[in-house]
N, C-alpha and C positions, 0 to 999 in steps of 0.2 A: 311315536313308534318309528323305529328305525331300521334300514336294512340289516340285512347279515355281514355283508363288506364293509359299513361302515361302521358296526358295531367292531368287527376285526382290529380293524382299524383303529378306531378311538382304544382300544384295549392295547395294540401294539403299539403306538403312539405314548402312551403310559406307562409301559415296562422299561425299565431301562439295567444293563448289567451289572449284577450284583462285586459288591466287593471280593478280592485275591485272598486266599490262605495258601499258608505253608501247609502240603498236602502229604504222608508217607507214598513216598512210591509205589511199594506193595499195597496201598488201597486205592490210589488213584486210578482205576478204571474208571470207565464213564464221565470221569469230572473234563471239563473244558482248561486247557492251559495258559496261564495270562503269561508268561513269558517263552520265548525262543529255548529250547535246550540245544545246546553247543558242547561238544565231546574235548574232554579236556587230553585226551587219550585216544591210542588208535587200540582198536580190537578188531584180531587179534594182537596182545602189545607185543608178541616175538612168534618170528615164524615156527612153526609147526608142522608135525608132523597129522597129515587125515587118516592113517590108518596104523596098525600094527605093523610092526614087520623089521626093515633092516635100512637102517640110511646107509647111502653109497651114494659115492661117484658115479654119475651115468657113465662116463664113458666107460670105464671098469665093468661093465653090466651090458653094455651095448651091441654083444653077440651072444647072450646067451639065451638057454632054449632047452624045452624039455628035452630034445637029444643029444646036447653041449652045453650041460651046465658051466657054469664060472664058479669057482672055489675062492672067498673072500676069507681073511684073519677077521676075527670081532674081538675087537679092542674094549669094548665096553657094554653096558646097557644102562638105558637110560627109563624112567617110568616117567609119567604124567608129573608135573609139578618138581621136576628135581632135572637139571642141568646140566648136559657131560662138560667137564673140563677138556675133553682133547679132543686134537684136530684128526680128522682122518688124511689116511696117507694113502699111496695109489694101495689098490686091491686089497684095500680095508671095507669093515662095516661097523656101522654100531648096530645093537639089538633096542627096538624104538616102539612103545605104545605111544597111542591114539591122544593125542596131546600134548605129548610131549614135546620140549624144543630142539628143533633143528640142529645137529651140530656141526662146529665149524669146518667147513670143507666139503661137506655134505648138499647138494644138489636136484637130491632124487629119495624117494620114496620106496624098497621094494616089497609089497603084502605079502605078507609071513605065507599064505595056501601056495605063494610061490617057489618055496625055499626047504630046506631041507637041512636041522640043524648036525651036524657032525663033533660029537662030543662038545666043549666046553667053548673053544677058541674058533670052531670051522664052522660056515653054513657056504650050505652047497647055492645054487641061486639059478630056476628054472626059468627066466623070464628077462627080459631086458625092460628097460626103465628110461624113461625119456626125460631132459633133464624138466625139472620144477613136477614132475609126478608125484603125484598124489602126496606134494606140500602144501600147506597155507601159510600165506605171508602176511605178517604185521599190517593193519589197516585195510585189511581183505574184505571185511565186514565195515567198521566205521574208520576215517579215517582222525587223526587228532585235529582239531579245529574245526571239525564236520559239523554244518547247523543239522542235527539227527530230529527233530519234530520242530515243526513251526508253535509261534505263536497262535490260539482259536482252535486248535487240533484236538478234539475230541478222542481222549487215550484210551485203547482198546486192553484188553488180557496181556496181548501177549508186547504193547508196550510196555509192560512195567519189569518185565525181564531185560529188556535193551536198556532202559534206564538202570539197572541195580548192573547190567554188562558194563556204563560206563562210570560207575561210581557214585550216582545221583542217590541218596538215601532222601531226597524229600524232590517234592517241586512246587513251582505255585502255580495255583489253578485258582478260578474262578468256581467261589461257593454252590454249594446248591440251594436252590430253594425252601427255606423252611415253614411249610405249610399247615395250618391251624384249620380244621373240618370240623366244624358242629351241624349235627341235626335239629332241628325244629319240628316241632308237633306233638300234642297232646295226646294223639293217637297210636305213639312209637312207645316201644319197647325193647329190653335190650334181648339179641337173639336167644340166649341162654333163658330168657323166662316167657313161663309157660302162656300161651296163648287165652285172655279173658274178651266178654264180648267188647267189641267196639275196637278193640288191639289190634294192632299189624305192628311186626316185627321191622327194625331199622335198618336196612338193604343198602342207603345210598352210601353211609359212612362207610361199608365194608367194604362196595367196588370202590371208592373216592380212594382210598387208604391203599387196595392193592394198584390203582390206574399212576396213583403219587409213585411210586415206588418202581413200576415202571417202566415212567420215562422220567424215571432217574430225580425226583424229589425226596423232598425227608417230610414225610406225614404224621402229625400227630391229631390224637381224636380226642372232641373233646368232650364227645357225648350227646344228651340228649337236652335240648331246650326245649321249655316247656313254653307254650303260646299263651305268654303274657310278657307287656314290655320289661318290666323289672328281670325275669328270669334272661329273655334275650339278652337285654344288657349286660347284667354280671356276666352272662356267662361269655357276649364278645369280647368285653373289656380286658379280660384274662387272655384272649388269643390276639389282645394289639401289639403284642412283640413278636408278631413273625410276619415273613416278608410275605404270603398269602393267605389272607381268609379265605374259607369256600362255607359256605352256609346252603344245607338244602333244605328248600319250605320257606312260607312264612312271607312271600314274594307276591302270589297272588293276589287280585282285583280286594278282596275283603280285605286283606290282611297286613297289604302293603303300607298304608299311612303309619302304623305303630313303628314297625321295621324302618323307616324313611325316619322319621323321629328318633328313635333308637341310635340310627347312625348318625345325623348330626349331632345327639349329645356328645358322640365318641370322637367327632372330626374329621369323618369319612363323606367327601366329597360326591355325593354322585353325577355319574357323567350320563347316565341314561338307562331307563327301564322300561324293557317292552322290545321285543325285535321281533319283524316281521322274520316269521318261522315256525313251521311246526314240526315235530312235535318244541317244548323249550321255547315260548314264547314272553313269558314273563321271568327273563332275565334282567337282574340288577346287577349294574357295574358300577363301582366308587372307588376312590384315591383317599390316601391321606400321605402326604409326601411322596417317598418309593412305593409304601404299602399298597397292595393292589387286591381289594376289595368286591367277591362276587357272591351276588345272593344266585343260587342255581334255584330252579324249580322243585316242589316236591316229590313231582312224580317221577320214580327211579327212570325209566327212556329217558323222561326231557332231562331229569341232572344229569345224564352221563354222556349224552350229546351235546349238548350246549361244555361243558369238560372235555368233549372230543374238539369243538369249532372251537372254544377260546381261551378256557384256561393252558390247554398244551400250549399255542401257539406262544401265549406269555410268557411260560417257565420257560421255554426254549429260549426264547430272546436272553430273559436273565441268566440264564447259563451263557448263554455267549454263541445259541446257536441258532441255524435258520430254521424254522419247521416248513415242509413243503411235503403236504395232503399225497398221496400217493392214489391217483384217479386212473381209472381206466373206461373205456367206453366197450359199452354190453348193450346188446340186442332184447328186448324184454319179450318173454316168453307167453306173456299177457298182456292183456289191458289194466290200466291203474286212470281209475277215474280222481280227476282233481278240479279245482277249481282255482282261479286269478286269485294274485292278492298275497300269497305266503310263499316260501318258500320250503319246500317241502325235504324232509330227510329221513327216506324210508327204510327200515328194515329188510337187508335180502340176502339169498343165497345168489352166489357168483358158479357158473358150471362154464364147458366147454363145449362149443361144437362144431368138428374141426377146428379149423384155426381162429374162430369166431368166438369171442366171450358171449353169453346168455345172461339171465337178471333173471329173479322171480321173489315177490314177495314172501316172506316168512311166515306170513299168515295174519294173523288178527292185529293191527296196526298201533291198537291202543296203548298211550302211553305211559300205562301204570303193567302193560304185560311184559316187565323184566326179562323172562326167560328168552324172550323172541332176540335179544341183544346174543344173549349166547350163542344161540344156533346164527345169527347174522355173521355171512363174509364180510358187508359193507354196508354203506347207505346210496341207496341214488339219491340222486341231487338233483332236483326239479326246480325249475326258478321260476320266480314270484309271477311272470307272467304266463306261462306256460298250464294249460289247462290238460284235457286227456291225453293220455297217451297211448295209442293203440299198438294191438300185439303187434310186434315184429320192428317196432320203434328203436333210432338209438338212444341212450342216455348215458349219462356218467354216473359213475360211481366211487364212491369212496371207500377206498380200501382198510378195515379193520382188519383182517386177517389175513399179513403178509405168507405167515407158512400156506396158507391154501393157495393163495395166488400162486405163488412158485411152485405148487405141485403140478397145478394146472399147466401154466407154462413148459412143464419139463415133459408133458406128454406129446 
C-alpha cells in the first residue's frame, strides 16, 4: 500500500501528451493549442471609422460649438463595407457609419447627435473634433506578424472569434482524452429499470460520464459488467482502443485476483493497488503503452474521489495542461475524530466568518452516502499522520465548488 503523493505520482509519471489534430476554429474551445498562432493580417486591416457621423478635417471643425456651428459641403456617404473614392477638401465632409473606411484626407470622426443635416449636400456641425477622434486604425487590435496565442494555451469562447477575426478557419490542438467507463457488479442495474430485491441502481457511470465532460474529456459508457472473469474481459477488451479506461468495482480484497488476471491477459501493466486513503482505498492503476488504466472503487464517494485526486490530474497532463487542486484553509467548526495511518478526504460545507473561512462535516461520512458529495463544497484533507482534530482547528481543504467559494469571497 502506498501513499496518496506517491500514488500521484506514479499515475503523473505515466501520462504523457496526447497526439495534435487539425481542430475547426468555431469548436476549439477548451481544446490545448500545439502550435504558436501568428496573425498573417493586421485587424483592423484599414482604418476606420468608431462611430456614425461625418469625417472631416479637424482643423475645419476646430471651433465649433453649439453656439458657432461650422457649415461643411458632404461630398459623399460612405456605409460599412464599401469605400469612398474621393478625397476631402478644406470644409468638406463625408457622411460615415460605424465601420466603415476612413477616407482619404480625413483625420477626424464627428458623432452624427452632434450635427445637424441641412438638406442633401450641408450638415451643420455642433462640436469640434480632435484630430484621430473617434478613428480606428489598422492593426489597433492585432497587428500583422503578431504571435496572437501562444503555443499550450488553453482557447477560451471568445478565442475563437480572434481566430475566424484573422482568417484561421482550423488550428492544431492537442486531442482530448477519449475515455472508455464500465461498471462492474452483479448487483447494478440500468437506472431506467425498475428496482428488484438485492438491486441498486448504477450511480458511478452517470457522475464518471458528466465529471468526463467536464473537465473537458470525451466519455463513452460501456455499461454494465457482470462479476465473472469472462464477462470483465469481453467487455475491457472492447474499451482497449481509448486512451482511458476507468472501471468502478471489482477492485476489492475478494474480488481483486480475477480483475488482476483479467488485466494481464489484456496487457495492462499494473503499477500498484491499494493507497493509504480513505474514503477510495482499493485503487488499481495499470499501463499498457500510453493507455492509462484505473480500476476505481465501487462505492460511489470512493469512485469519484479517488476521479477527483487522479484521474483529473492525468487527463490534464494529456491535454497539455497542469491541474493545481484549488485548497483553502478553514477553521473547523467541530471536532472530527480520526485516527493514524490514512489519509483522510472528508465531505464538508465551506461558510464564512468574517474574513475567516469555517469547515463542517456534511454529515454521515459513509462512503456508499452519494448524496453528501452534492451538498459537499469540498473535502478536508487530513494526512496520514494527523489524528483528532478539535473544534476551532486549522485544516485544508479542497475545493469542489468553485462558484461557492467566490460567493463567499465577494462578501
Amino acid at each position: 500500500m502506498i501513499s496518496v503523493d506517491e500514488a500521484r505520482s506514479i499515475i503523473l509519471h505515466s501520462a504523457s501528451e496526447l497526439d495534435s489534430v487539425a481542430q475547426p476554429s468555431a469548436e476549439s474551445a477548451g481544446f490545448v493549442l500545439a502550435e504558436d498562432v501568428v496573425s498573417g493580417e493586421a485587424i483592423p486591416p484599414f482604418d476606420n471609422s468608431a462611430m456614425d457621423g461625418y469625417a472631416v478635417r479637424s482643423e475645419d471643425v476646430q471651433n465649433a460649438s453649439q453656439d458657432r456651428p461650422v457649415i461643411l459641403n458632404v461630398i459623399d456617404v460612405v456605409q460599412a463595407g464599401v469605400a469612398s473614392l474621393k478625397t476631402l477638401g478644406v470644409n468638406e465632409a463625408i457622411q460615415i457609419m460605424t465601420g466603415a473606411p476612413l477616407p482619404r484626407g480625413a483625420d477626424a470622426v464627428v458623432m452624427v447627435e452632434h450635427t445637424e443635416k441641412l438638406g442633401e449636400n450641408l450638415v451643420k456641425i455642433f462640436a469640434s473634433a480632435g484630430k484621430h477622434e473617434n478613428c480606428r486604425f489598422a492593426g489597433d487590435d492585432i497587428r500583422k506578424g503578431q504571435l496572437v496565442f501562444e503555443k499550450g494555451r488553453r482557447l477560451k469562447s471568445y478565442d475563437t472569434g480572434v481566430l475566424a477575426s484573422i482568417g484561421r478557419k482550423e488550428v492544431t490542438v492537442l486531442r482530448k482524452p477519449r475515455v472508455a467507463i464500465l461498471s462492474t457488479g452483479n448487483e447494478l442495474i440500468g437506472v431506467d429499470e425498475p428496482l428488484t430485491p438485492g438491486k441498486i441502481r448504477s450511480s458511478n457511470n452517470i457522475a464518471l460520464h458528466s465529471l468526463l465532460i467536464h473537465y473537458g474529456a470525451i466519455p463513452f459508457d460501456f455499461g454494465i459488467a457482470r462479476d465473472t472473469p469472462e464477462d470483465t474481459e469481453k467487455q475491457l477488451a472492447r474499451a482497449m482502443e481509448y486512451d482511458i479506461i476507468l472501471t468502478s468495482g471489482g477492485v476489492s480484497m475478494g474480488e481483486y485476483d480475477f480483475v488482476r488476471e483479467t488485466l494481464q491477459h489484456l496487457g495492462i501493466e499494473i503499477k500498484f493497488w491499494k493507497v493509504r486513503q480513505k474514503p477510495g482505498k482499493p485503487l488499481v492503476f495499470g499501463t499498457k503503452g500510453d493507455q492509462l488504466f484505473f480500476g476505481l472503487p465501487g462505492n460511489p464517494v470512493s469512485s469519484i474521489v479517488c476521479f477527483e485526486l487522479y484521474v483529473v490530474p492525468a487527463m490534464y497532463k494529456m491535454m497539455g495542461l497542469t491541474y493545481s487542486p484549488l485548497i483553502i484553509h478553514a477553521r473547523c467548526k467541530h471536532a472530527i475524530n480520526k485516527k493514524n495511518g490514512l489519509r483522510h478526504f472528508l465531505r464538508a460545507i465551506i461558510s464564512k466568518n468574517g474574513k475567516d473561512f469555517e469547515v463542517e462535516l456534511t454529515g454521515n461520512q459513509s462512503s456508499g452516502v452519494l448524496s453528501s458529495l452534492s451538498y459537499a463544497d469540498g473535502l478536508i484533507d487530513l494526512a496520514e499522520g494527523r489524528g483528532h482534530v478539535g473544534e476551532g482547528e486549522t485544516v485544508e481543504v479542497v475545493i469542489l465548488d468553485k462558484e461557492k467559494l467566490l460567493k463567499l469571497m465577494s462578501r
